[in-house]
N, C-alpha and C positions, 0 to 999 in steps of 0.2 A: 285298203283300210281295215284296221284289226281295232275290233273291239270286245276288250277284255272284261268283263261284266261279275267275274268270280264262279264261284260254285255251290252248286245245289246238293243241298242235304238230302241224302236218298235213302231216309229214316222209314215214308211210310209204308212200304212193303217187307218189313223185315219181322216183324212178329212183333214189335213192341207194344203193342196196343193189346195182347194177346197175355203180356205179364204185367199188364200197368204201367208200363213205364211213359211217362207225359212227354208230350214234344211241344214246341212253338208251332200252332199251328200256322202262322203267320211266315215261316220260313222253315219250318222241319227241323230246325235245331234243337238241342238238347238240355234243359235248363239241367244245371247239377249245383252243388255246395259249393265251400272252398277246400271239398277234399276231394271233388270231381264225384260226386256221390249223386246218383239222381233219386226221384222222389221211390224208388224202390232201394231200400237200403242195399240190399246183395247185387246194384247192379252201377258198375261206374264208366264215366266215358270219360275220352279221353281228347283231344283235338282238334281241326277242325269243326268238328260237330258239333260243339259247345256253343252253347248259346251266350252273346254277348265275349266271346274271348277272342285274344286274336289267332285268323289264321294265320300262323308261322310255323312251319315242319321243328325248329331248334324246343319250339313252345310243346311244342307234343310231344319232342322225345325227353325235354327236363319233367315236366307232369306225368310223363309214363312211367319215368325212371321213380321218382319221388312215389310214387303210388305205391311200386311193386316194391320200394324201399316198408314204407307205411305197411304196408298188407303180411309181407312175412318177415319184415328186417325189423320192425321193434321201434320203427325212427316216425316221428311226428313233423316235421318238416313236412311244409307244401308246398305247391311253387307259387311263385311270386307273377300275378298276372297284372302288376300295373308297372314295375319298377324294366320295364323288358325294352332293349334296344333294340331299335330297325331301322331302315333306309331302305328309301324311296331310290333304285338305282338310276334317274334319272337325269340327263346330259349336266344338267347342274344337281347335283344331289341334296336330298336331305334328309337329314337324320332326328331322332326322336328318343329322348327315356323317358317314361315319370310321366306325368298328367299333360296333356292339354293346356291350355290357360281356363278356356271353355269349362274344361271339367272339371279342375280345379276350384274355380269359381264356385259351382254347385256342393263340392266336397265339403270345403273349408270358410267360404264362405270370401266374397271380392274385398271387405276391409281386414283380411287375415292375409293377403298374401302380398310381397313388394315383387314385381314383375323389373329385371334389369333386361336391356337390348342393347342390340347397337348393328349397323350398318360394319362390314370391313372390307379389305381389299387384298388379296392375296399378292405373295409378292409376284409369284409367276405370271400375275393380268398384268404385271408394270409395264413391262418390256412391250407386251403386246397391244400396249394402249387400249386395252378392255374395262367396261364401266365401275368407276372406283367403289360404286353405290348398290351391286348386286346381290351381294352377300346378306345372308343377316345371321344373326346369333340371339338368341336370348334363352335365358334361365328366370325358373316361380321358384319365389322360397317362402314358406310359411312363417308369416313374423310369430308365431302363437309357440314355434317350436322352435328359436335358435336361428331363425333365419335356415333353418335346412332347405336343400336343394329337391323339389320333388318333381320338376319337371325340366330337362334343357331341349334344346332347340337348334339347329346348326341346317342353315342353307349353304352349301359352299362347295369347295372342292375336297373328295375323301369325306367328304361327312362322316360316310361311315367308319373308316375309320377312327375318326374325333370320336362317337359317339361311343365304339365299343372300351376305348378304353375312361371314358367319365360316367359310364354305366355302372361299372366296379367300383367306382367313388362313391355315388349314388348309394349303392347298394350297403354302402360302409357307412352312412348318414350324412353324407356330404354337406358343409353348410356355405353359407356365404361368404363368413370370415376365412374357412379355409382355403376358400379360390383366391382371395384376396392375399393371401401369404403362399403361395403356391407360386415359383418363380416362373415363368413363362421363357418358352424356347421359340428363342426370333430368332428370323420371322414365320413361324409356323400359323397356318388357322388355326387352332386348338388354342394357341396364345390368347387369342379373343375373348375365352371364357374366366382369366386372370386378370384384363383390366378393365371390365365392367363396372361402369359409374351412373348411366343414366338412366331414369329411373321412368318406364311407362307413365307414371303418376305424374312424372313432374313436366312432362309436355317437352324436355329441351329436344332441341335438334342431335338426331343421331347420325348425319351424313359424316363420310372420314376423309381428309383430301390426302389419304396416302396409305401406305403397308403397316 
């Protein structure tokens, strides 16, 4: 049995404390700005260390790069620490851009935002007589803004792939109407995020009796 628990910030032997620089004492991590800046202006971090960021290696090499852009390149661009795809590589996968529902909620506040779901079925479980009802999919979009897209959701097969390329959507303002007029490619999972109709709010049944 392997238990995987993450990793410990091995902040407090390195002299930080020696130039000011403040850590969480509560985990060693490293509070900084949104320019990765910590409370010592000449000193910036960068990655896993960051306090409250995710760890992801792709996260720290866009924030590294963007930094050393900022520092001698003249460019004010930062990265982007909410809008970031991942997946969970898990026998059934899941994937993630954009807020939580959870955090959302706290963001933007629970009567600003219409949450769509829905149950699906891949065509490839047909054959194999696999449970129609395992799947899920859902997207938060903010009514305050256009119905944009701030958070999608995708339990299924390839998730990660679905999610890397609705990330780039995302990133371009993605909105509700636009999934809505987005033709969908049957029978793919990604399809799912195209015909979206039922509404968290409105309680109907999201079970699907087919592909």
């Amino acid at each position: 049995v392997l238990i995987a628990i993450g990793r410990d910030a091995c902040t407090r032997n390195i002299g930080l404390q020696t130039i000011g620089v403040k850590i969480n004492e509560k985990n060693g991590k490293v509070p900084v700005n949104d320019e990765e800046q910590t409370n010592v202006p000449y000193v910036y971090a960068i990655g896993d260390i960051l306090d409250g960021k995710l760890e992801l290696t792709p996260v720290a090499i866009q924030a590294g790069r963007l930094l050393a852009q900022r520092l001698y390149g003249g460019s004010s661009r930062k990265c982007d620490y909410i809008n970031v795809p991942t997946t969970v590589f898990t026998p059934l996968e899941y994937g993630s851009c954009g807020y939580p529902e959870e955090k959302a909620m706290e963001e933007y506040g629970k009567q600003n935002l219409e949450v769509y779901h829905t149950l699906f079925w891949p065509l490839e479980w047909t054959v194999a007589g696999r449970d129609n009802n395992t799947c899920y999919a859902k997207i938060i979009c903010n009514k305050q803004d256009n119905n944009r897209v701030i958070g999608l959701h995708v339990l299924g097969p390839n998730a990660g792939e679905v999610t890397q390329g609705f990330a780039a959507a995302i990133k371009c303002g993605l909105t509700k109407e636009l999934l809505d007029e987005t033709i969908g490619i049957h029978p793919t999972c990604a399809e799912v995020f195209t015909t979206m109709d039922i509404t968290k709010s409105s309680g109907q049944d999201i079970t699907q009796k087919g592909c």
